[in-house]
C-alpha positions as CSV (number, residue, x, y, z in Angstrom):
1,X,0.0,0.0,0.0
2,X,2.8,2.3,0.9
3,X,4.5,1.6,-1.7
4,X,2.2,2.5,-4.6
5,X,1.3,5.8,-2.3
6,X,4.6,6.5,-2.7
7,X,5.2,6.0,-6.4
8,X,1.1,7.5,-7.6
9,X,2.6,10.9,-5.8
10,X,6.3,10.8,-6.1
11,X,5.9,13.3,-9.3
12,X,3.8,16.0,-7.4
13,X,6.2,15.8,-4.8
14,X,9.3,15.9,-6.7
15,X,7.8,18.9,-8.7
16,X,6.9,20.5,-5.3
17,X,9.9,20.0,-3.8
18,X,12.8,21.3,-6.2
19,X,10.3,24.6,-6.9
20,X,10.4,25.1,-3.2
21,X,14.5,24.6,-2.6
22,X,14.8,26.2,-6.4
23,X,13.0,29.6,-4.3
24,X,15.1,29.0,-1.1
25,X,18.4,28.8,-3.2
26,X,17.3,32.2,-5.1
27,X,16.6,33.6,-2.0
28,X,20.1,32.8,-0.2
29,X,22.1,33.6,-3.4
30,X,20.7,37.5,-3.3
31,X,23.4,40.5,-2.4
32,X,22.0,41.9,0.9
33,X,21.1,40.0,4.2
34,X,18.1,42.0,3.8
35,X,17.2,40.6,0.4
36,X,18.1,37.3,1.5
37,X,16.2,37.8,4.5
38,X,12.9,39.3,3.1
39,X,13.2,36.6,0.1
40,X,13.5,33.3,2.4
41,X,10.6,34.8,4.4
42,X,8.4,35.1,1.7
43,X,9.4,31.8,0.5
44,X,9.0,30.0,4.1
45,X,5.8,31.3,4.0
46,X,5.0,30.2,0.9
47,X,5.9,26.6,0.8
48,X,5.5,25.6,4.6
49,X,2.7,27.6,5.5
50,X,0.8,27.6,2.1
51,X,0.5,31.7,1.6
52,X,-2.0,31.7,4.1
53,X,-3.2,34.6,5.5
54,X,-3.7,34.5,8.5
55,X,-0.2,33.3,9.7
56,X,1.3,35.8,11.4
57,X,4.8,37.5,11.0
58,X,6.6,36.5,14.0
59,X,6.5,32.6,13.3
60,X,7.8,33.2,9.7
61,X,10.4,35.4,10.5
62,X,11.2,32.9,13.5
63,X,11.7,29.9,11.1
64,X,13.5,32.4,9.0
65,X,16.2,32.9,11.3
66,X,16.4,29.0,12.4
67,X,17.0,28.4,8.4
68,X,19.4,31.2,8.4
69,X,21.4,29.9,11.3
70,X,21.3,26.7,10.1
71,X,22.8,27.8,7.0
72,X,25.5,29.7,8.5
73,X,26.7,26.9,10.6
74,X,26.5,24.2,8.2
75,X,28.8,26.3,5.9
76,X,31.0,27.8,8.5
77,X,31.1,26.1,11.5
78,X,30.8,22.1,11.2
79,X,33.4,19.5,10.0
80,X,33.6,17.8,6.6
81,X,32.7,14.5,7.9
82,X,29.2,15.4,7.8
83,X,29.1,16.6,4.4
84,X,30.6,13.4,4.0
85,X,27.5,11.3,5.8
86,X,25.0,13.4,4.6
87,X,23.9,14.5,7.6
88,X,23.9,18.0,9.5
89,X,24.9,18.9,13.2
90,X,22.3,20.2,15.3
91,X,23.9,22.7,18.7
92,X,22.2,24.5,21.1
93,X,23.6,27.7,19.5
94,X,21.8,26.9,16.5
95,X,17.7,27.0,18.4
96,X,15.6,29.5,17.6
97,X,13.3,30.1,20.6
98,X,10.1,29.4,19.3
99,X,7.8,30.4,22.2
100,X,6.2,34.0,23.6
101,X,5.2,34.8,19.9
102,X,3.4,37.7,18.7
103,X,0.2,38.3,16.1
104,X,0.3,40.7,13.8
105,X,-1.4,43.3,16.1
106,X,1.5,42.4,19.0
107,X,-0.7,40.1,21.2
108,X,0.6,36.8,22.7
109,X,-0.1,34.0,21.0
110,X,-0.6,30.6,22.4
111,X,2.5,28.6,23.4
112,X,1.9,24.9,22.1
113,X,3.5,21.8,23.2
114,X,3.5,18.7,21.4
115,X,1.8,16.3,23.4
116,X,1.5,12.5,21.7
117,X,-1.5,11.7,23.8
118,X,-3.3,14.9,22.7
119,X,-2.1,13.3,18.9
120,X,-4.8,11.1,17.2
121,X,-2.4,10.2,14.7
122,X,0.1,9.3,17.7
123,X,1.1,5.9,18.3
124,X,3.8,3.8,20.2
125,X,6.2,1.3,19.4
126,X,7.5,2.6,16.2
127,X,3.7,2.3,14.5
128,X,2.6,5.3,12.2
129,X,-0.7,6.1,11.0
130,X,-1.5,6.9,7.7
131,X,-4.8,7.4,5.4
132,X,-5.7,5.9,1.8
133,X,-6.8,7.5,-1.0
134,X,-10.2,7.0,0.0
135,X,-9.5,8.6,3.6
136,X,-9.4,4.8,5.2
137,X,-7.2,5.1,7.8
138,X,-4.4,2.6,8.0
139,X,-1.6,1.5,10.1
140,X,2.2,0.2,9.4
141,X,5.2,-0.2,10.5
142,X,8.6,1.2,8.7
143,X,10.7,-0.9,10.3
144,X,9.0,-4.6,10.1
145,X,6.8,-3.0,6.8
146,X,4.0,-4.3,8.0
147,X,1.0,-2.9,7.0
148,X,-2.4,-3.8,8.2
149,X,-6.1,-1.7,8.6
150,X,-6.9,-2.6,12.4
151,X,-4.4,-1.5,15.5
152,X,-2.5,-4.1,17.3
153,X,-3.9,-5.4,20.1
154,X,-0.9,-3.9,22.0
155,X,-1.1,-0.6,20.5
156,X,-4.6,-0.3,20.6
157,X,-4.5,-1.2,24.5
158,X,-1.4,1.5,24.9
159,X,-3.4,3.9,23.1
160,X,-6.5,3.7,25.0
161,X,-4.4,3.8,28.6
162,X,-2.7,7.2,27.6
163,X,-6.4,8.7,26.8
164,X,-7.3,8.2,30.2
C-alpha cells in the first residue's frame, strides 16, 4: 500500500519540492542580508505555511532565522565528515526560541507543546498512521513494513491507557 502511495505521488512531490528549494536557493544567493532575509521569508511562507493569510509575521520570521542559522553553521562552522555522511549537526547555539510569539497586532499567541496523547495520529512502538486514497485510515510499521487496517492489540491497549 505504501509503496504504490509513494510512487502514484512521487511526481507531485518531486515537482513541489525542487520549486520550493529552487525559491530558497534564489533567496540565499541575493546581495543583501536583507534581500536574502525578506526573500526566504516570503518563501518560508509560501511553501510551509501555504500563503495563508492568516499566519502571522513572528513565526515566519522565526523559522526564518532558524533556516538562516542553520545555513550559517552548516557552511562555516561544522566538519567535513558530515558533508561526507550526509547528515547535518544540530547545537544548542543553532535554536531559535520558538515560544512567547506575537500576532500581527502584537498580542501573545498561544505557546503549544506537542503532546502525543493529545495526537490522534500518535502511536507507540514505532507504529505510524496513515490514510488511503479514499480517507481509510491505516496503520504500518517502517521498520518490520508491515501494513495492516486494524491496530494491534498492544497498540490499541497503549493507546487507549494514555487517553485516560
Amino acid at each position: 500500500v505504501t509503496e504504490m502511495m509513494v510512487n502514484e505521488y512521487l511526481k507531485q512531490t518531486q515537482q513541489l519540492t525542487f520549486t520550493s528549494f529552487m525559491h530558497y536557493d534564489h533567496a540565499v544567493a541575493k546581495k543583501t542580508h536583507d534581500e536574502v532575509y525578506s526573500d526566504l521569508s516570503t518563501s518560508l511562507w509560501h511553501h510551509i505555511y501555504q500563503s495563508a493569510p492568516d499566519i502571522p509575521d513572528d513565526p515566519v520570521h522565526r523559522l526564518t532565522d532558524y533556516v538562516l542559522q542553520t545555513r550559517d553553521y552548516i557552511l562555516n562552522e561544522h566538519s567535513s565528515e558530515y558533508w561526507k555522511e550526509g547528515r547535518t549537526p544540530f547545537t544548542e547555539e543553532m535554536v531559535v526560541d520558538f515560544s512567547n510569539m506575537v500576532d500581527n497586532d502584537g498580542k501573545p499567541m498561544k505557546n503549544i507543546r506537542y503532546d502525543p496523547a493529545n495526537d490522534p495520529w500518535y502511536l507507540p512502538g514505532g507504529w505510524l498512521a496513515a490514510q488511503s486514497e479514499p480517507g481509510e485510515r491505516y496503520y504500518w510499521h517502517p521498520e518490520t513494513r508491515e501494513v495492516r487496517w486494524d491496530l494491534p492489540v498492544d497498540v490499541r491497549d497503549a493507546v487507549v491507557s494514555n487517553k485516560k
